[in-house]
C-alpha positions as a printed Julia matrix, in Angstrom:
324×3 Matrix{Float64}:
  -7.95   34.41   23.01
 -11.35   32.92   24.97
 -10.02   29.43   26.25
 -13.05   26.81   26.88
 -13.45   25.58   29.86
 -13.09   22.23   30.9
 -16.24   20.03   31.56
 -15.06   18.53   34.83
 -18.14   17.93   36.34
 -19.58   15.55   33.67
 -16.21   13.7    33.98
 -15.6    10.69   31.96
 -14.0     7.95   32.94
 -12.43    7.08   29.65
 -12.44    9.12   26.05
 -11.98    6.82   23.05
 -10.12    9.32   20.09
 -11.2     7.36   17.07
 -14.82    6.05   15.92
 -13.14    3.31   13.74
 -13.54   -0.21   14.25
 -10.79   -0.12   16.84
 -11.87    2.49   18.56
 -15.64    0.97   18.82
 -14.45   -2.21   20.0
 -12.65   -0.58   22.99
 -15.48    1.46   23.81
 -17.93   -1.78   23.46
 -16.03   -3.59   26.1
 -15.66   -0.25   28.49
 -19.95    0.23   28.35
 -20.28   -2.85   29.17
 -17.82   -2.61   31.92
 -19.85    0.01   33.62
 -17.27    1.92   32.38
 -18.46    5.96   31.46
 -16.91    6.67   28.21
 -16.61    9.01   25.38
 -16.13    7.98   21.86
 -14.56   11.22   19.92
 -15.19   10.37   16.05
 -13.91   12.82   13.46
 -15.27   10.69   10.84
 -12.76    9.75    8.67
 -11.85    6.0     8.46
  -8.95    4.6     6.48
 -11.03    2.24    4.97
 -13.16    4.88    3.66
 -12.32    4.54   -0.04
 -13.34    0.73   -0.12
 -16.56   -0.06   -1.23
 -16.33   -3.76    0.96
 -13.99   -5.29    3.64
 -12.89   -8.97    3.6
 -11.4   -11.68    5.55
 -13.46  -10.52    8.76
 -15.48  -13.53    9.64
 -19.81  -13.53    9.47
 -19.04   -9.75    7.81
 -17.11  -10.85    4.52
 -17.76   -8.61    2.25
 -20.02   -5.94    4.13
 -19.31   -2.19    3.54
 -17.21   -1.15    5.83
 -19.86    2.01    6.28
 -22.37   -0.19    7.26
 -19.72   -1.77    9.97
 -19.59    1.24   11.79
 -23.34    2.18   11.81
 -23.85   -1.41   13.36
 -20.75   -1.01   16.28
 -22.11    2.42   17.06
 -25.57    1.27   17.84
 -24.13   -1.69   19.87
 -22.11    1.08   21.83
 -25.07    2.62   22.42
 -26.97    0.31   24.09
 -24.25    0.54   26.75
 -24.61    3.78   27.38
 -21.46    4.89   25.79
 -21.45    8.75   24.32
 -20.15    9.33   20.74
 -19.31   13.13   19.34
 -18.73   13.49   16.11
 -15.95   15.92   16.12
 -12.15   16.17   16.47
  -9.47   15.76   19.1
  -6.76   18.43   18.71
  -4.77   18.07   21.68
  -4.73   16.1    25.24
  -2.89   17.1    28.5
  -2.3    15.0    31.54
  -2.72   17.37   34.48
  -1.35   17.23   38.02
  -3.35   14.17   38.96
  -2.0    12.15   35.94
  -5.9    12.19   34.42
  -6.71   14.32   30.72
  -7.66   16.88   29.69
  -9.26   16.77   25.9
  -9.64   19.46   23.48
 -12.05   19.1    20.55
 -12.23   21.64   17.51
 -15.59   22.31   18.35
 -13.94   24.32   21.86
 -15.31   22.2    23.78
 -12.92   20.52   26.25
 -13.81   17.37   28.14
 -11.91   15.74   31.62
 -11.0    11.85   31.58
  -9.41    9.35   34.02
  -7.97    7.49   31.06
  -7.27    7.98   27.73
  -7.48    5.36   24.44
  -5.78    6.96   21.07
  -7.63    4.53   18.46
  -6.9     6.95   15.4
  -5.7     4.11   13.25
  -3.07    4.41   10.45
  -2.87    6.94    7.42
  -2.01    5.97    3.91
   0.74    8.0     2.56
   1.17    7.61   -1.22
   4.07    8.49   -3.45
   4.0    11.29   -5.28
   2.39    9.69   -8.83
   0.3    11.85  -10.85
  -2.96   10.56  -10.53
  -2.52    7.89   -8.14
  -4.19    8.81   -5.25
  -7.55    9.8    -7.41
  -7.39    6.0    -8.0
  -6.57    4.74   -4.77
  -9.34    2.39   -3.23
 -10.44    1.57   -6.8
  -7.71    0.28   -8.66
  -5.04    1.23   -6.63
  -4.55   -0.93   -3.76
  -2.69   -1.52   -0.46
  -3.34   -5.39    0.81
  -3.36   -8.12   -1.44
  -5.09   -9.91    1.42
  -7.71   -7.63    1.96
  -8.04   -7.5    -2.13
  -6.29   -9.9    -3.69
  -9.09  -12.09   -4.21
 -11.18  -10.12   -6.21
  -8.38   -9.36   -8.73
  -6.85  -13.18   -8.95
  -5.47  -14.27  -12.46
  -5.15  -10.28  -13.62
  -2.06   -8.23  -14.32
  -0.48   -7.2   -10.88
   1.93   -4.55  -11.0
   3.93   -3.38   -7.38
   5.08   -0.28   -7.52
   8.65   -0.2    -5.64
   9.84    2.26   -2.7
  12.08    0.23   -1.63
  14.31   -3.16   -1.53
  11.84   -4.74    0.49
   9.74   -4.17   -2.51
  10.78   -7.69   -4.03
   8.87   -9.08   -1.35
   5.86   -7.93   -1.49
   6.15   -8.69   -5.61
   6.96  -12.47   -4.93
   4.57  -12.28   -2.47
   1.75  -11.36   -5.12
   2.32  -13.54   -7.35
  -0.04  -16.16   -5.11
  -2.88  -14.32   -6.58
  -1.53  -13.8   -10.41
   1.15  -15.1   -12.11
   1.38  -11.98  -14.71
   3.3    -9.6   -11.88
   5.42   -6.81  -12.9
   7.68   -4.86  -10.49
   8.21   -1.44  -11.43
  11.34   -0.09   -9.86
  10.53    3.04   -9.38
  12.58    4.89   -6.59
  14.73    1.98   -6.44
  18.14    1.59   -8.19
  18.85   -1.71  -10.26
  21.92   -1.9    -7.89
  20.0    -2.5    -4.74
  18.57   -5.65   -5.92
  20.86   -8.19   -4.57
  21.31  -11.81   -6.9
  19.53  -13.48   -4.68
  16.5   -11.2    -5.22
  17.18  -11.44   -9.26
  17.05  -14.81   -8.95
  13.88  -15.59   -6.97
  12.26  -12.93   -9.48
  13.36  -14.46  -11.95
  11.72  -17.8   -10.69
   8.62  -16.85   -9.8
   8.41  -14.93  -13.79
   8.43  -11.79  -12.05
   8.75   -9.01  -14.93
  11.31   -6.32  -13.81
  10.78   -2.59  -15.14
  13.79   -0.19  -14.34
  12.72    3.74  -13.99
  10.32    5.98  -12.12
   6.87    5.88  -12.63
   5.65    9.81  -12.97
   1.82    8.94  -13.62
  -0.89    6.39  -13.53
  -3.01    6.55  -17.44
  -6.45    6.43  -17.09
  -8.93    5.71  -19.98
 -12.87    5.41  -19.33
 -12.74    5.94  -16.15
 -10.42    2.68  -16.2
  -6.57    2.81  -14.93
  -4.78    1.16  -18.14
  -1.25    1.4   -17.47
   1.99    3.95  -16.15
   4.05    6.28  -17.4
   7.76    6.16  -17.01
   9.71    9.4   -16.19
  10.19   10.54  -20.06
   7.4     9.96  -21.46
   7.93    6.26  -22.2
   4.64    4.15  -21.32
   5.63    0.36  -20.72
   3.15   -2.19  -23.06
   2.8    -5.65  -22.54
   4.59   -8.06  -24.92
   3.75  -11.49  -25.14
   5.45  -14.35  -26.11
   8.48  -13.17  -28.27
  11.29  -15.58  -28.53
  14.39  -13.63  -27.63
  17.5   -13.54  -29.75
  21.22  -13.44  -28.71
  23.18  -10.22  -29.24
  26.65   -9.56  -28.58
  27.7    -6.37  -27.59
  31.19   -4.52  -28.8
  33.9    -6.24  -29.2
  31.89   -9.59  -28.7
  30.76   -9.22  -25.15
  27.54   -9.08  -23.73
  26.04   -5.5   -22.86
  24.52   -7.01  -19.89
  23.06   -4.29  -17.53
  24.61   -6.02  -14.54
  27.84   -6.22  -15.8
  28.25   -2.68  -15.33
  28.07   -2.91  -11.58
  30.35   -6.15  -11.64
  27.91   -8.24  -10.55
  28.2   -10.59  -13.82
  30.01  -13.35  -14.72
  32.62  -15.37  -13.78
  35.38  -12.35  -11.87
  33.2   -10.02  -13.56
  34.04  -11.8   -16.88
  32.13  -11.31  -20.12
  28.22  -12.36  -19.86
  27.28  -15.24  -22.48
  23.48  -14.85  -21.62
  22.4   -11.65  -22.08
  19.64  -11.58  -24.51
  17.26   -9.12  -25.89
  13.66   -8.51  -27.72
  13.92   -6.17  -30.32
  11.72   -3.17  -30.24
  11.67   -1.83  -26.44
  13.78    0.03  -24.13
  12.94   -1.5   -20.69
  14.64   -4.62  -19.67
  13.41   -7.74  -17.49
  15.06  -10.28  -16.19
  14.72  -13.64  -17.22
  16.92  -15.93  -15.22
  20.66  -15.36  -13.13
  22.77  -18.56  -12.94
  26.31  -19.05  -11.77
  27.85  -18.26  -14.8
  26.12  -15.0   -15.36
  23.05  -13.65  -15.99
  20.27  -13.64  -18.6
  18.21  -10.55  -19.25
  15.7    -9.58  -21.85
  14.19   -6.38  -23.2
  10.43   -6.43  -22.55
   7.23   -4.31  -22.47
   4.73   -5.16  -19.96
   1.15   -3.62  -19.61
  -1.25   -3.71  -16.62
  -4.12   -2.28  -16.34
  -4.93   -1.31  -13.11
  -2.38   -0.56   -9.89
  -2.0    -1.29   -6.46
  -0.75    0.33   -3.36
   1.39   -1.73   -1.46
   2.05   -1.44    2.24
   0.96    0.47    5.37
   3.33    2.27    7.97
   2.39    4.36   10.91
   1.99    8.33   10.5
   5.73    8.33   12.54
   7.29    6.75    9.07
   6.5     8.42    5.67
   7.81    5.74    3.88
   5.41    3.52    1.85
   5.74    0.83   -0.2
   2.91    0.58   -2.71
   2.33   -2.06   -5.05
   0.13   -1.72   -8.36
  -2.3    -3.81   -9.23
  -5.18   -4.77  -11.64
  -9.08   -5.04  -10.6
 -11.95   -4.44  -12.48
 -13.8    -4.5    -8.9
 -13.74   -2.23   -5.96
 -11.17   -3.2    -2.97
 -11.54   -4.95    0.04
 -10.79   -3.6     3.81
């Protein structure tokens, strides 16, 4: 196997991995430090799928393609170097400087070394989800909340900390939905029933297998069985005992209602659909109510670094493209 040599006599002082805004930035300040650097772009931003970025002051709003194009003449003017290719590996030699391998074979020598490659998005596996994602699927209701205010919000769950970022939403809509997903009723403690309750957070138990798509327009989610949650507006709900008199209150079964996990008087129920939502917990015990919620569109919720491969994602509606 022909190993490239490295380029040692065209030395750089720093390499850059990552033509991103981060990555940019860095190199803007090193060019104009006198500073010979390398920027090493592969090309492939996070924010690639959104049509605009927000919240970034005098550039609300602007493409985030057109970002780029603008830092990467500024670096220019410095003198800094940009290759579009792709970093593969890095080794610090004897001296404690780098040596850079691109998947081009080409292999370039730095004093210094800045690793700007960002985060990734990692999605959970929903059929059709990540076809959607940076359209109607979203990550940030800061970077997109905005442009989808007052519309049906819908945060899909990964985990208990899930609650939070559905409270959290519901400063941009107040018709939120929180599909459990991969999370067990049990793991919601009262004190998260209660503040979902609330805020008139809608709770849906069950996975979510697939996003539905109609005119090119995400419409709603299928549950694991087939089932496809509908929204249901104002029904009044009724009271229905259960056998023998007693409430069949979902939380019951954990012992989590009533007084010494005593019989339930508020568990009530809307006739005609099998997913349940929560309508208030009180000292006494709880209410809950059988609902069917619709959105139409989804968001994904949450960003970790590549080292954790657990995301949260939230789902949420916009008729508009997403932010940053």
């Amino acid at each position: 196997m022909e190993v490239a040599e490295t380029d040692r006599a065209g030395a750089y002082e720093v390499v850059v991995v990552g033509g991103g805004a981060a990555g940019l930035s860095a190199a803007l300040v090193l060019g104009r430090a006198r500073r010979r650097t390398l920027v090493v772009d592969a090309g492939e931003p996070r924010n690639a799928p959104s049509a605009h970025l927000q919240g970034f002051l005098s550039r609300d709003g602007m493409p985030p393609a057109e970002l780029l194009a603008v830092g990467r003449e500024e670096i220019a003017r410095y003198g800094v170097e940009l290759v579009r290719d792709r970093a593969v590996d890095a080794v610090r030699d004897a001296g404690g400087e780098f040596d850079v391998t691109l998947a081009g074979g080409r292999t370039v020598h730095a004093r210094h070394l800045v690793v700007a490659t960002g985060l990734k998005d990692e999605l959970p596996k929903v059929v059709g989800l990540a076809e959607r994602f940076g359209r109607d699927v979203l990550h940030c209701p800061y970077c997109h909340g905005w442009e989808v205010r007052d519309q049906a919000f819908g945060v899909l769950a990964t985990m208990a900390l899930s609650v939070h970022q559905a409270l959290m939403v519901t400063q941009w809509s107040k018709d939120v939905t929180l599909f459990l997903h991969e999370v067990d009723e049990a793991e919601l403690s009262d004190d998260d029933l209660r503040r979902l309750a609330a805020a008139g957070v809608a709770v849906v138990p069950g996975r979510v297998t697939e996003v539905v798509v109609e005119d090119d327009r995400l419409t709603g989610v299928r549950l694991h069985g087939g089932r496809r949650p509908t929204r249901s507006r104002a029904r009044r709900p009724r009271r229905r005992a259960g056998r023998r008199g007693r409430s069949r209150c979902p939380r019951r079964r954990r012992g989590a209602c009533g007084p010494a996990g005593g019989r339930c008087p508020r568990w009530v129920s809307v006739p005609g659909s099998s997913s349940r939502r929560v309508v208030s917990v009180t000292d006494g015990g709880c209410r809950a109510g059988q609902s069917t919620r619709t959105i139409s569109r989804v968001v994904s919720l949450s960003r970790r670094p590549p080292s954790s491969v657990t995301v949260t994602m939230s789902s949420m509606r916009t008729p508009n493209r997403p932010g940053r």
